[in-house]
C-alpha positions in Angstrom: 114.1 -20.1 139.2 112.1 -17.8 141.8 109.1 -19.7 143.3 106.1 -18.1 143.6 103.6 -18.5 146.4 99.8 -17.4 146.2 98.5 -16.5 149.3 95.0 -15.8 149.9 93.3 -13.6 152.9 90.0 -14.7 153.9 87.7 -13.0 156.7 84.7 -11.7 157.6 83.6 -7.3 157.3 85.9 -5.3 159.8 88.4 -8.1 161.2 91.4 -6.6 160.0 92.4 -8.3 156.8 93.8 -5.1 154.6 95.4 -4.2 157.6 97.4 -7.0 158.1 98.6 -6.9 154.6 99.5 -3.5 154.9 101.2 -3.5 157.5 103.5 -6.3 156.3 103.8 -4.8 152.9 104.4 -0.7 153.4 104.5 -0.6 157.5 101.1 1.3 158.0 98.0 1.3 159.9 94.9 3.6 159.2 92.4 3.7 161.7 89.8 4.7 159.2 87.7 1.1 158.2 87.3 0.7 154.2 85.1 -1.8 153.3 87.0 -4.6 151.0 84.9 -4.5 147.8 86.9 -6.3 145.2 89.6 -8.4 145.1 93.2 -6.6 145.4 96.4 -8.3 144.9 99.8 -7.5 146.3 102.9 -8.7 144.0 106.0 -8.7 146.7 109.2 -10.4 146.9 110.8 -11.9 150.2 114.3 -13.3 151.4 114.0 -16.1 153.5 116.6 -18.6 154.2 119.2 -16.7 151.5 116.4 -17.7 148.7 114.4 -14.9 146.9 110.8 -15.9 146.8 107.8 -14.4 144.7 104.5 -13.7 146.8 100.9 -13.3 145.1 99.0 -12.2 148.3 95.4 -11.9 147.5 92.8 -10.3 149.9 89.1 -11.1 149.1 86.4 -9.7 150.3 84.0 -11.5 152.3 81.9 -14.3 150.3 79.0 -16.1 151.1 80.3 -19.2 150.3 83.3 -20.7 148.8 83.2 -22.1 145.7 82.8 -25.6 145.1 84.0 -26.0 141.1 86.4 -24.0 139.1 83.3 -22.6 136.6 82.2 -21.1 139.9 85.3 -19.8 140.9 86.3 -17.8 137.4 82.4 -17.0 137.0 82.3 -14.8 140.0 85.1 -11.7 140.0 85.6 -12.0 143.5 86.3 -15.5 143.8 88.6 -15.6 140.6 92.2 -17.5 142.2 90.6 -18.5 144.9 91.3 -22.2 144.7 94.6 -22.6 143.5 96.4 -20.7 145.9 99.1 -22.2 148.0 98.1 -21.3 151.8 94.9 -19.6 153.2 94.8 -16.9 156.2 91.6 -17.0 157.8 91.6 -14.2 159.6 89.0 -13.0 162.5 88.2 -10.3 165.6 89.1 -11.8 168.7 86.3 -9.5 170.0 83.5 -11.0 167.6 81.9 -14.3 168.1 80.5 -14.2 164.6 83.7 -13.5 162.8 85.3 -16.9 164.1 81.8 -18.5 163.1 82.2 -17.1 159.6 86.2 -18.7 159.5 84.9 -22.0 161.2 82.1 -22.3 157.8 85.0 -21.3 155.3 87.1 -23.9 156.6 84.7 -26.3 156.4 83.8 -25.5 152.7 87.2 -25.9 151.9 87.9 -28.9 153.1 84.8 -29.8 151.4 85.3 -28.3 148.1 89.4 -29.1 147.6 89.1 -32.3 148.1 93.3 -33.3 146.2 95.5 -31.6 147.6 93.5 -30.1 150.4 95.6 -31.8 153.6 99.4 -30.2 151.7 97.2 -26.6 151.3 98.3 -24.5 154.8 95.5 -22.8 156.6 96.7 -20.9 159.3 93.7 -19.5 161.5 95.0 -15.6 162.8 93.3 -13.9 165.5 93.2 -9.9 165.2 93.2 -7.2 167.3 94.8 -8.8 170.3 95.6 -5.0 171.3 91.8 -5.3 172.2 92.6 -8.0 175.2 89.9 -6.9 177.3 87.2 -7.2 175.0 87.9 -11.0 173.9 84.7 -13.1 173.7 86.6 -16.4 173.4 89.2 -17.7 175.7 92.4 -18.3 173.6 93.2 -21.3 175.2 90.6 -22.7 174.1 90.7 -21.4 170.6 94.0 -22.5 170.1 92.9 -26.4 171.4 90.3 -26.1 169.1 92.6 -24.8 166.0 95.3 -27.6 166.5 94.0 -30.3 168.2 90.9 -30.4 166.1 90.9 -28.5 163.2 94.9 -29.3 162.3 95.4 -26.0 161.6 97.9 -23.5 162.8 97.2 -20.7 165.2 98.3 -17.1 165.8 97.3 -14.3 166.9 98.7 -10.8 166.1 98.2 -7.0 166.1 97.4 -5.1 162.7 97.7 -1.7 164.6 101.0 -1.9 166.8 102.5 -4.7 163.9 103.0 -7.0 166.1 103.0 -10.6 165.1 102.7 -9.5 161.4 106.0 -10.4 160.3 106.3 -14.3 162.3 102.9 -14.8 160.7 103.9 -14.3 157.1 107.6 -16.3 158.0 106.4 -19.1 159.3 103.5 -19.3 156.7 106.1 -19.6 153.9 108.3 -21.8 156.0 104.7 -24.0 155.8 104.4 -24.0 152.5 108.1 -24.1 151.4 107.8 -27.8 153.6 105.0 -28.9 151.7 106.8 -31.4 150.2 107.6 -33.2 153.3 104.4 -35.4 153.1 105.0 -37.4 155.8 104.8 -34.5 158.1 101.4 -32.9 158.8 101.1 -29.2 158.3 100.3 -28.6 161.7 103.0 -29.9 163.3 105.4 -27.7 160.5 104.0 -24.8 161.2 103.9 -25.0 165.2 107.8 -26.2 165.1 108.5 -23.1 163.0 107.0 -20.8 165.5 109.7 -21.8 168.1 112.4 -20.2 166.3 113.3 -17.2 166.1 115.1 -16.9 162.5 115.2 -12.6 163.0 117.2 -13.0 165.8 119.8 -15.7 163.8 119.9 -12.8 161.3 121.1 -10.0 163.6 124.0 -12.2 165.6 125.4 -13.6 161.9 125.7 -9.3 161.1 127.1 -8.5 164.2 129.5 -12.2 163.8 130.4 -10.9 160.2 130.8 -7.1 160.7 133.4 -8.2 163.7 135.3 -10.6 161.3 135.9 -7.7 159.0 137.2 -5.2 161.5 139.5 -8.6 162.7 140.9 -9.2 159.3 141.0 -5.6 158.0 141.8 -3.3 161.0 142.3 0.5 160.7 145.3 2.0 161.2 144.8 5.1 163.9 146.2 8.1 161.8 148.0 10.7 163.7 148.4 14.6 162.5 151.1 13.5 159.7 149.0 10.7 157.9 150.9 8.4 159.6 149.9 5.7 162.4 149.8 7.6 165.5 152.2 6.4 168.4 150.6 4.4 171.4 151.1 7.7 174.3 151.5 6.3 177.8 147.6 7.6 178.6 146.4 4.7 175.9 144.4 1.6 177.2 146.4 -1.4 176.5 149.8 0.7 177.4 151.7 1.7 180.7 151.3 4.8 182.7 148.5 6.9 184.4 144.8 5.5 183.4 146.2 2.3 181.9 143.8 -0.7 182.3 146.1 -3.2 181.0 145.7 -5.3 177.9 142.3 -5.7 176.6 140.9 -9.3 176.7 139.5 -10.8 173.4 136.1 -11.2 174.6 136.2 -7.4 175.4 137.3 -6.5 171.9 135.0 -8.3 170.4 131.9 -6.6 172.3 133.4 -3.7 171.3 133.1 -4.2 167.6 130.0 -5.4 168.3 128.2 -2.0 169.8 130.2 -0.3 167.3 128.6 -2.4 164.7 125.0 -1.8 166.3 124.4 1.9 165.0 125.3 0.7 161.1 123.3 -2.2 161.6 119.8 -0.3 162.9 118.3 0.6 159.3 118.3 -2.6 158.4 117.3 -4.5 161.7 114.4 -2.2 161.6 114.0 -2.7 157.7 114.3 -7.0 158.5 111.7 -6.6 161.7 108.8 -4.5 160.2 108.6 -4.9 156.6 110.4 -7.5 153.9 113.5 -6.1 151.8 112.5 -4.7 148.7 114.3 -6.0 145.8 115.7 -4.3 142.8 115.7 -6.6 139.0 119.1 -6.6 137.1 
């Protein structure tokens, strides 16, 4: 059975939020800013872990307040999902004061309002525009000591516009929420532990580990002219005669199926890197 993981984006006018859902979802960036009206949700699948996992990200527009029952929550269009999802993203502008003001009140309200379940619920506070360094208003040290010491939330920060960050965020998150049901461990602490590992990286060697395993058991047999295999000539590395370098080493053949491997590999490296695998039903 495929889990399914509602994920909603919270944030305040202009911080980036369809951006950073974009970005993650179809790999673009428009520099033209439209106004989040009504709610819009994205129905993608993910890989993570060799496990095929639903997503149900939702991205609101911004509300005055969150709501406080469930009448509330279906009464109003915009707020309709809004408290039964899995993890929030509050997102805000690194370069506004008042959109980390607006994240700090909607955290608040929902520790307030969702009162079971509220400390398993991942809420991941994501800093925006970090392209825009020079224009920050609050230092991110001290955001960040705010966010986890205080708060018990987790902390990024990323960059809708050059993708950068997108992808860890939405990893990690589901690596939150796919812990949930270790209790005993807080949310924080899953999330932050998560961030120091880099599972793309795992990804690539295992490819590069398996491709060279398959050109070990299954090697190709140089064809000469005839369709047969081709002599070793006394020019070839490995044998005697002018240019010989002697015997190749192990290590050295394997390096060597590795770059070979690298140019087959690239689609998908840059397929695993910038956007989740799309997946086909039987």
């Amino acid at each position: 059975m495929v889990a399914t993981f509602k994920i909603a984006v919270l944030g305040a006018q202009g911080v980036g939020k369809s951006a950073i859902v974009r970005q993650f979802l179809y790999n673009e960036f428009s520099e033209v800013c439209v106004p989040t009206t009504a709610r819009r949700v994205y129905l993608p699948a993910v890989v993570m872990n060799g496990h095929v996992h639903d997503l149900q990200i939702m991205d609101f527009p911004p509300i005055t307040a969150f709501p406080v029952n469930t009448l509330q929550e279906w009464a109003d269009v915009c707020c309709r999902g809004l408290r039964s999802v899995h993890a929030y993203i509050l997102v805000y502008d690194i370069c506004c004061f008042d959109s980390f003001e607006y994240i700090k009140t909607i955290r608040q309200q929902i520790l307030e309002t969702r009162v079971i379940g509220t400390s398993e619920t991942p809420i991941i506070i994501v800093g925006n525009k970090r392209d825009l360094q020079r224009g920050r208003v609050i230092p991110r040290w001290n955001v960040s000591n705010l966010v986890k010491k205080t708060w018990k939330c987790g902390y990024i920060e990323c960059s809708a516009k050059y993708n950068w960050h997108i992808l860890l965020l939405f990893s990690e998150l589901l690596k939150s929420v796919g812990c949930a049901r270790c209790k005993h461990v807080h949310t924080t602490i899953r999330f932050q532990g998560a961030l120091r590992r880099n599972r793309c990286t795992i990804i690539i060697s295992q490819l590069l580990r398996k491709r060279g395993q398959q050109r070990a058991t299954f090697p190709r047999a140089q064809e000469g002219v005839g369709g047969g295999p081709r002599r070793a000539q006394a020019g070839d590395p490995g044998q005697g005669g002018p240019g010989s370098r002697g015997p190749e080493q192990p290590g050295a053949q394997r390096q060597l199926r590795a770059t070979r491997a690298l140019p087959l590999l690239a689609p998908l490296v840059r397929r695993v890197t910038a956007r989740p695998m799309p997946l086909r039903s039987c």
